[in-house]
C-alpha positions in Angstrom: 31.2 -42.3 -129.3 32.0 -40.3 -132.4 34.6 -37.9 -133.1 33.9 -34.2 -133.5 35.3 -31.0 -134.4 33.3 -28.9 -131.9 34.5 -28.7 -128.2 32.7 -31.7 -126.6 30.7 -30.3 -123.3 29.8 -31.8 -120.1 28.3 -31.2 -117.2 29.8 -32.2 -114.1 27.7 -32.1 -110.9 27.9 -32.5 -107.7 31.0 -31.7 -104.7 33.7 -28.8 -104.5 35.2 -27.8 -101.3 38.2 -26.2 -99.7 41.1 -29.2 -99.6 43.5 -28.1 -96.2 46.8 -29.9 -96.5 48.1 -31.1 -93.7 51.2 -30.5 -92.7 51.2 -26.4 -93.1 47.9 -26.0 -93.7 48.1 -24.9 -97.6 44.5 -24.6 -99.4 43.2 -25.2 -102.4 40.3 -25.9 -104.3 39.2 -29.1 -105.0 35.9 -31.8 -105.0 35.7 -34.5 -107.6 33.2 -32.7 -110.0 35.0 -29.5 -109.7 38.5 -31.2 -110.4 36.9 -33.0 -113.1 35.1 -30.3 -115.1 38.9 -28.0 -114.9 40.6 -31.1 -115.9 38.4 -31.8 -118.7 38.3 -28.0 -120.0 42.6 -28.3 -119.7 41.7 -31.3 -122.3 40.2 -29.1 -124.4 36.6 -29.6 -123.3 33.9 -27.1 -122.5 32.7 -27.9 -119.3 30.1 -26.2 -117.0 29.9 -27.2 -113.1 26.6 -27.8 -111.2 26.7 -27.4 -107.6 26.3 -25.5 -104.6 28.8 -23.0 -102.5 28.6 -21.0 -99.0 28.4 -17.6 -98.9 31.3 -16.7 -98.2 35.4 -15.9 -99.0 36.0 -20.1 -100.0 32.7 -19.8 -102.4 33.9 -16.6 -104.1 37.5 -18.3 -104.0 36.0 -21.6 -105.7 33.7 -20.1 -108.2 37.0 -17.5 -109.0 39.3 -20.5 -110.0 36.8 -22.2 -111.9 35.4 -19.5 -114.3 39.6 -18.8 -114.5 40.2 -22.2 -116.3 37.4 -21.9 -118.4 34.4 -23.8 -116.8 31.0 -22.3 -117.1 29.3 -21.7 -113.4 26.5 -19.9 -115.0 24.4 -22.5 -112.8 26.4 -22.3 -109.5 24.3 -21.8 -106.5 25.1 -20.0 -103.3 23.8 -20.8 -100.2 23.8 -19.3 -96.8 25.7 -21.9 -95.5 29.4 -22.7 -95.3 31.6 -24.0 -98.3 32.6 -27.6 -98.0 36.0 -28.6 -96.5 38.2 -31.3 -96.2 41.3 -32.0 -94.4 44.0 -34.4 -96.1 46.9 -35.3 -94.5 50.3 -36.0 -97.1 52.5 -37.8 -96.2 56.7 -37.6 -97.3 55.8 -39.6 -100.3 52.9 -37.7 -101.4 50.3 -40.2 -100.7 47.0 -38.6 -99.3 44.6 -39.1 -96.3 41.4 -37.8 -95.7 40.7 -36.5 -92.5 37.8 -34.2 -91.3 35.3 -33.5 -94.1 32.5 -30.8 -93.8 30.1 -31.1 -96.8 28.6 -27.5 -95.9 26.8 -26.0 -99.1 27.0 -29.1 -100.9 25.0 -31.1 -98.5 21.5 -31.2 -100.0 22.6 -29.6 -103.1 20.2 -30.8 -105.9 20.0 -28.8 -109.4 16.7 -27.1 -109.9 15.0 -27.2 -113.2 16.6 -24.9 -115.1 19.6 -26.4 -114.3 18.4 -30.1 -115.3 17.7 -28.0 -118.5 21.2 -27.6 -118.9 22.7 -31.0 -117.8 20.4 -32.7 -120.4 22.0 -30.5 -123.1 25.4 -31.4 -122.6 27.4 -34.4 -124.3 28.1 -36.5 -121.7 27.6 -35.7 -117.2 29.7 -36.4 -114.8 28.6 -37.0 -111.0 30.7 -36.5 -108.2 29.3 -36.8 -104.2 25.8 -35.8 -104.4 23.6 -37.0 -101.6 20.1 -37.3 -103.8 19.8 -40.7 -103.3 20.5 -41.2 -106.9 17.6 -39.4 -108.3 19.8 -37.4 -110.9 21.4 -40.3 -112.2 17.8 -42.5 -112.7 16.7 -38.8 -114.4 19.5 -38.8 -117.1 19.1 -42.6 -117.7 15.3 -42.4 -118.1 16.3 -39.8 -120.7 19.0 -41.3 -122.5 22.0 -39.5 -121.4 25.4 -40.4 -121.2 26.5 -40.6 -117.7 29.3 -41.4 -115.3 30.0 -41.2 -111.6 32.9 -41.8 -109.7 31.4 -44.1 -107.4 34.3 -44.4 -104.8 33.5 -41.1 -103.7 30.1 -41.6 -102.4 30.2 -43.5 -98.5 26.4 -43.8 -98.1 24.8 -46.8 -100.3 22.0 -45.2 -100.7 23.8 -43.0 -103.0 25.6 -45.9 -105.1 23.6 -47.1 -107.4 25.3 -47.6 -110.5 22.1 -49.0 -112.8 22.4 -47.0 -116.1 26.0 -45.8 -115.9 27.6 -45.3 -119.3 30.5 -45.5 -117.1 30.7 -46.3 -113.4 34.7 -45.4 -112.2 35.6 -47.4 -109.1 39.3 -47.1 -107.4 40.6 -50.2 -105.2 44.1 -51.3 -104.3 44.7 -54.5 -106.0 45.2 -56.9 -109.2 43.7 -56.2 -112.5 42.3 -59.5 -111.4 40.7 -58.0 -108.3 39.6 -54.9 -110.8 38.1 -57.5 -113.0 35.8 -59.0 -110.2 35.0 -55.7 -109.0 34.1 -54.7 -112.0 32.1 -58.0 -112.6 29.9 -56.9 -109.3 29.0 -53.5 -111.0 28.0 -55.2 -113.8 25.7 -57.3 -112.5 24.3 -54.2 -110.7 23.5 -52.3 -114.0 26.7 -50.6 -114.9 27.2 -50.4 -118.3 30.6 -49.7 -118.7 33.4 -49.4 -115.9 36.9 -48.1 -115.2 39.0 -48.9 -112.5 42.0 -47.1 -111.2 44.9 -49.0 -108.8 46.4 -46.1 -107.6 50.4 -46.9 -108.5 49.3 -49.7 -109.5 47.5 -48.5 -113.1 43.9 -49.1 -114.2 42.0 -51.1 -115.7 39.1 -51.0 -118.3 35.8 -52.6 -118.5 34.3 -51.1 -121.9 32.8 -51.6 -125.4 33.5 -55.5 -125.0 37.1 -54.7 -124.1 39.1 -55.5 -121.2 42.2 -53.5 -120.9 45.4 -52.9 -118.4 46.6 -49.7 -118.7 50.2 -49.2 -116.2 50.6 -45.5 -114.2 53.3 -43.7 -115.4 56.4 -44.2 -112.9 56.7 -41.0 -110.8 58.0 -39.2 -107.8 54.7 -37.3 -106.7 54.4 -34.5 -104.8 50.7 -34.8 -103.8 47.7 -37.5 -105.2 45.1 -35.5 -104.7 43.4 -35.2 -107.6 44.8 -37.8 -109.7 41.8 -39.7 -109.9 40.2 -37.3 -110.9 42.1 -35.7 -113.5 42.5 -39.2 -114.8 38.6 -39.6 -115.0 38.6 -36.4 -116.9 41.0 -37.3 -119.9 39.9 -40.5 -120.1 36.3 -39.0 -120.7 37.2 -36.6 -123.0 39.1 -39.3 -125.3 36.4 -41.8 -125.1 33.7 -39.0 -125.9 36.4 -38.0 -128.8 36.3 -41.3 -130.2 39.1 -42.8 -129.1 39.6 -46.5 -128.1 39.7 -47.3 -124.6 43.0 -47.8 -124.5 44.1 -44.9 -125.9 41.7 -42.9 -123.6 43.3 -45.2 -120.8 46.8 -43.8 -121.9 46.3 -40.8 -122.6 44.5 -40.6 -118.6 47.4 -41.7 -116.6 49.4 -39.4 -118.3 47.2 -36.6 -117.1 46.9 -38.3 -113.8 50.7 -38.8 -113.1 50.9 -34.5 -114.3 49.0 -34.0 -111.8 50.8 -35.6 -108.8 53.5 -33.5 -109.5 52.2 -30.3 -108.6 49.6 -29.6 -105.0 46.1 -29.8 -105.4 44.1 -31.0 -107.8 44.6 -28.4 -110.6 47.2 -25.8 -110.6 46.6 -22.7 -108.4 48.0 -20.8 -106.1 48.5 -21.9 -102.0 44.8 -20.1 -100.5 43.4 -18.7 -104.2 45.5 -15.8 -105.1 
């Protein structure tokens, strides 16, 4: 990728929902392509987010927060069912598990043609849990876009295919040795690049011929959620800057460790405000 001085855009497609924390029952806003595209316009990106919202108070609420940190929901859609929630349970050390999940609006969500107008126009798109069975992603490969997709976030396989993936991101606990096998496997399945994230741990980098370590920043979080995918979001915005994969590494656990220092996985206020 080559540096520019314009504001590098993406599109980032695919889940937002309602995140419940358990204990107390704080809410915020969340889903990995929402996180991602207010993480990647705090980078200095200009992102726009593709997806689908209920009609109702957590749909106004979600498409509030993200026009307020600068992404462009020009193609948000709002359906007449209920916005997508999730409970996660966090435990004393800030560590995150997901409980119930209700996909709501985003269930079935696939971006009409106008939309797909838009996607292809961006830099580089981002996928998050979209249950098309991969058709968007085969779409932007036949066309020759860059695209990634946090593959981790998707449960059903028919959703997983990686073939074409400028950058598949996987998560696992383990090695960079275990990383590099993983990685190996998506590989062999099409990927084209791939990024790994350990949790605590680090990550590690599969990209441009390079294989590359990168530790987490030591830190006493307050909540994970999120982490990931603020970490996907600086990474891309480095690597789409121009930077080296080890910078864009870096300078993504950085943002990743900010990020378990505060609830939720952008800063906002407990239920909106």
């Amino acid at each position: 990728m080559s540096s520019t001085d314009r504001r590098i855009t993406l599109a980032a497609v695919g889940d937002n929902c309602v995140d419940i924390l358990l204990p107390g029952g704080r809410r915020f806003v969340g889903g990995n392509a929402v996180n991602v595209a207010v993480q990647f316009a705090a980078m200095g990106g200009a992102p726009a987010y593709f997806g689908a919202v209920g009609e109702d108070d957590d749909g106004a609420l979600t498409a509030r927060l993200l026009a307020r940190n600068g992404v462009d929901i020009s193609h948000l859609v709002r359906r007449p069912l209920p916005t997508a929630r999730t409970e996660i349970h966090v435990s004393a050390t800030g560590e995150r598990r997901i409980g119930f999940e209700d996909f709501g609006a985003c269930a079935g969500y696939a971006p009409d043609e106008s939309a797909i107008a838009a996607v292809l126009a961006a830099d580089h798109v981002h996928i998050g849990w979209l249950d098309d069975g991969g058709a968007l992603r085969r779409r932007l490969v036949a066309a020759g876009r860059s695209v990634s997709q946090d593959i981790t976030v998707n449960a059903s396989a028919k959703n997983l295919g990686v073939e074409g993936l400028a950058i598949a991101f996987a998560s696992i606990e383990g090695s960079h040795e275990a990383a590099s096998r993983h990685a190996d496997s998506l590989f062999a399945a099409g990927a084209r690049g791939v990024v790994v994230t350990r949790g605590a741990l680090g990550s590690s980098i599969f990209l441009d011929g390079t294989a590359t370590e990168i530790p987490a920043r030591p830190i006493a979080a307050v909540d994970t959620t999120g982490a990931g995918d603020s970490y996907i979001a600086a990474f891309l915005h480095g690597w789409l800057s121009g930077t080296t994969p080890q910078a864009a590494g870096a300078q993504a656990a950085a943002h990743a460790a900010l990020t378990c220092m505060h609830e939720g996985g952008f800063r906002q206020a407990s239920a909106g405000g």
